[in-house]
C-alpha positions as a Markdown table, in Angstrom:
| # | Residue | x | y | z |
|---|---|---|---|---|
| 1 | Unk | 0.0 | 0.0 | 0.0 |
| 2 | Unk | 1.4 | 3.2 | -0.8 |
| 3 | Unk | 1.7 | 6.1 | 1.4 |
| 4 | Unk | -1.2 | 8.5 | 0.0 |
| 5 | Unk | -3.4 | 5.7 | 0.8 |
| 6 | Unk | -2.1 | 5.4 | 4.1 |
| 7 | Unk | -2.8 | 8.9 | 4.9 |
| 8 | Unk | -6.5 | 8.5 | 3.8 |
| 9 | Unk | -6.9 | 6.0 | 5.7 |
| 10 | Unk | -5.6 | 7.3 | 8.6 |
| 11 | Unk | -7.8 | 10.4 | 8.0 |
| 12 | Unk | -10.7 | 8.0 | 8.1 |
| 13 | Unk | -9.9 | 6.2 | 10.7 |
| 14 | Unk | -9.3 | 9.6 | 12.9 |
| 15 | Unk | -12.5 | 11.2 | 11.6 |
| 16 | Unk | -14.5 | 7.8 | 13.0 |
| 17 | Unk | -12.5 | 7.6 | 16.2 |
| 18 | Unk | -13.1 | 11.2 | 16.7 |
| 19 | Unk | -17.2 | 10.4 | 15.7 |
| 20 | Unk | -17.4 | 7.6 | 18.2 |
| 21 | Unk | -15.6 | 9.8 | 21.2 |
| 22 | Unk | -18.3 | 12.3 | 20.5 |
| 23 | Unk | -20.9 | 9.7 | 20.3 |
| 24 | Unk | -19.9 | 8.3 | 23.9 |
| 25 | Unk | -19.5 | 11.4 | 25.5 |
| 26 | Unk | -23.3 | 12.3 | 24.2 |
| 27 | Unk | -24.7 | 8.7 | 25.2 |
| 28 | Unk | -23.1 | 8.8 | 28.3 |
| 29 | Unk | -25.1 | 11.8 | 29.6 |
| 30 | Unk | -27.8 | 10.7 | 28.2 |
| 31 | Unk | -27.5 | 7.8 | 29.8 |
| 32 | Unk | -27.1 | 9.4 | 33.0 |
| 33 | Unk | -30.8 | 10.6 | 31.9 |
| 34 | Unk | -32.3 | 7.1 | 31.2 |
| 35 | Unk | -31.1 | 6.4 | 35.2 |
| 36 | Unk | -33.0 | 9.2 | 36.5 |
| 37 | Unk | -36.4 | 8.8 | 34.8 |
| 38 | Unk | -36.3 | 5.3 | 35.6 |
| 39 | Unk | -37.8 | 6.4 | 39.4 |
| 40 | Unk | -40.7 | 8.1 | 37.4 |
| 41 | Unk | -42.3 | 4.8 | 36.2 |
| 42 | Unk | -46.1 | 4.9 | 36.7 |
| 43 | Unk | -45.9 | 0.9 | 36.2 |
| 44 | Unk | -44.5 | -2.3 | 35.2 |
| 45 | Unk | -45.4 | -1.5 | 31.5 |
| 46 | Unk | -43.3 | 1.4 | 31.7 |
| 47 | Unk | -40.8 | -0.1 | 34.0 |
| 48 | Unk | -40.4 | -3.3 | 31.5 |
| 49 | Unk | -40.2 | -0.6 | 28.2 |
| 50 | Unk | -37.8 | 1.2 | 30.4 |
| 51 | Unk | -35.6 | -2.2 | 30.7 |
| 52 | Unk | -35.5 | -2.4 | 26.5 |
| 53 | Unk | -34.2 | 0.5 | 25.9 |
| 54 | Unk | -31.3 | 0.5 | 28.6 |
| 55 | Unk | -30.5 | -2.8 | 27.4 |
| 56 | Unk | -30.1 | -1.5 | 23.3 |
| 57 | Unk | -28.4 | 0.9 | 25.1 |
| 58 | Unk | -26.3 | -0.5 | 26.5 |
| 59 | Unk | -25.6 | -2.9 | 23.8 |
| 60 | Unk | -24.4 | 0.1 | 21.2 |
| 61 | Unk | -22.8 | 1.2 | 23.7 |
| 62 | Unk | -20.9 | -1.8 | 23.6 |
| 63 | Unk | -20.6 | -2.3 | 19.9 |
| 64 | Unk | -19.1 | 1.3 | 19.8 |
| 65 | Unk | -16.3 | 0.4 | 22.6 |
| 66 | Unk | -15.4 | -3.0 | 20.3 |
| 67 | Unk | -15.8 | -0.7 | 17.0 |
| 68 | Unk | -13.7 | 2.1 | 18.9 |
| 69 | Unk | -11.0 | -0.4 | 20.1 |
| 70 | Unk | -10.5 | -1.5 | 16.5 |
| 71 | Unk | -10.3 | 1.4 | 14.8 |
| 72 | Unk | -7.3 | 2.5 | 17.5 |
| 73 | Unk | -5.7 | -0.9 | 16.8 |
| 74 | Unk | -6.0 | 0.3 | 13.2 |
| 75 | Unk | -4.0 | 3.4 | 13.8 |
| 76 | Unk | -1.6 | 1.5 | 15.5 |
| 77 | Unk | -0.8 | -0.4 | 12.6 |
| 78 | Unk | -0.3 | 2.4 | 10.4 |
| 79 | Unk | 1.7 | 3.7 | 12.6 |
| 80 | Unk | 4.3 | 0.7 | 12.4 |
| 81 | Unk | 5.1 | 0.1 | 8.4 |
| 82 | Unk | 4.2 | -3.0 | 6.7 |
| 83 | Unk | 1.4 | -4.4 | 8.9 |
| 84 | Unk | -1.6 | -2.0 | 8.2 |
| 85 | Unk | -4.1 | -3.8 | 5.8 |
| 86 | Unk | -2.7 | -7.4 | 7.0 |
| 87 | Unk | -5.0 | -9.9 | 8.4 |
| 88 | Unk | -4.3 | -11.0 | 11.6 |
| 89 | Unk | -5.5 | -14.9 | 11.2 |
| 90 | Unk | -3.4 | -15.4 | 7.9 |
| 91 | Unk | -1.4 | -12.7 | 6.9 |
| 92 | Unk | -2.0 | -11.8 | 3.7 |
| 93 | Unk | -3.2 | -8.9 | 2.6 |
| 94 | Unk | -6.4 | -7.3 | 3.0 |
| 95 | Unk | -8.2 | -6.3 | -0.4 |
| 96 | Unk | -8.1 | -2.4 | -0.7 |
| 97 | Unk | -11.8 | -2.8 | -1.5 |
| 98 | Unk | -12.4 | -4.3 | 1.7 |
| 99 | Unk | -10.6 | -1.7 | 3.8 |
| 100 | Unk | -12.1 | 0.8 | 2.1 |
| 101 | Unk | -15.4 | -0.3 | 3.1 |
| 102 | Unk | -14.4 | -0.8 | 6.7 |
| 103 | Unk | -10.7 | 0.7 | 7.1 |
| 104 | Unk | -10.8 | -0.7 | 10.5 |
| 105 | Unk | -11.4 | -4.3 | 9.7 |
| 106 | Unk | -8.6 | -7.1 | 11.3 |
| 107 | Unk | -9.7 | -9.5 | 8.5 |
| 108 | Unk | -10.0 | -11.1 | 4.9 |
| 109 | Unk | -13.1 | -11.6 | 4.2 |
| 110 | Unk | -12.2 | -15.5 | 3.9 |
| 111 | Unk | -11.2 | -15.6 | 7.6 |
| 112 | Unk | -13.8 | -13.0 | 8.9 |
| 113 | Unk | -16.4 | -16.2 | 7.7 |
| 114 | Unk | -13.8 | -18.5 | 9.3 |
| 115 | Unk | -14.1 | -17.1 | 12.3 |
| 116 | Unk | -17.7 | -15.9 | 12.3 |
| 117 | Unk | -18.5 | -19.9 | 11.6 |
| 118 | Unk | -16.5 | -20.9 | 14.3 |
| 119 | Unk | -18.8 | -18.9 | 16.6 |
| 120 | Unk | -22.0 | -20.3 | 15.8 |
């Protein structure tokens, strides 16, 4: 990969790290929110609705902390030459189509199905 690519990606990669900072710090107050209102329930219809939504809360929450965690690893690797747009399970490279669809990606796609499968 040459080094103009590099720098777009990088660029990328900064712009979502910085969109998923700003998305956390936003969530987290108004999680802060979903707490407080939570004492207001009128009854166990509410209370259960309540329950949802701090559970899909919580769970994109999540997502965003695995999403954030791999975009930073990411970064790291363009940071040290020669292993940016590698994947981790077999070493070869990654095809430039594929990281420009998700720049943050760890995987072919032939081992991202490896591994998905292997989960199931």
């Amino acid at each position: 990969m040459n080094k103009k690519d590099l720098i777009s990606f990088k660029k990328i990669l900064i712009q979502k790290r910085t969109e998923l900072l700003n998305k956390s710090n936003n969530n987290t107050h108004r999680g802060m929110n979903v707490d407080l209102d939570i004492d207001d329930v009128g009854d166990e219809i509410d209370t259960a609705s309540q329950n949802s939504e701090k559970e899909m809360y919580f769970e994109l929450v999540s997502n965003d902390k695995i999403t954030l965690n791999a975009v930073n690893d990411a970064l790291d690797k363009i940071e040290k030459k020669g292993i940016y747009g590698k994947c981790e399970y077999c070493e070869n490279i990654i095809p430039f189509e594929r990281l420009k669809a998700i720049p943050w990606t760890k995987y072919c796609i032939k081992c991202q199905e490896e591994i998905e499968n292997l989960k199931k």
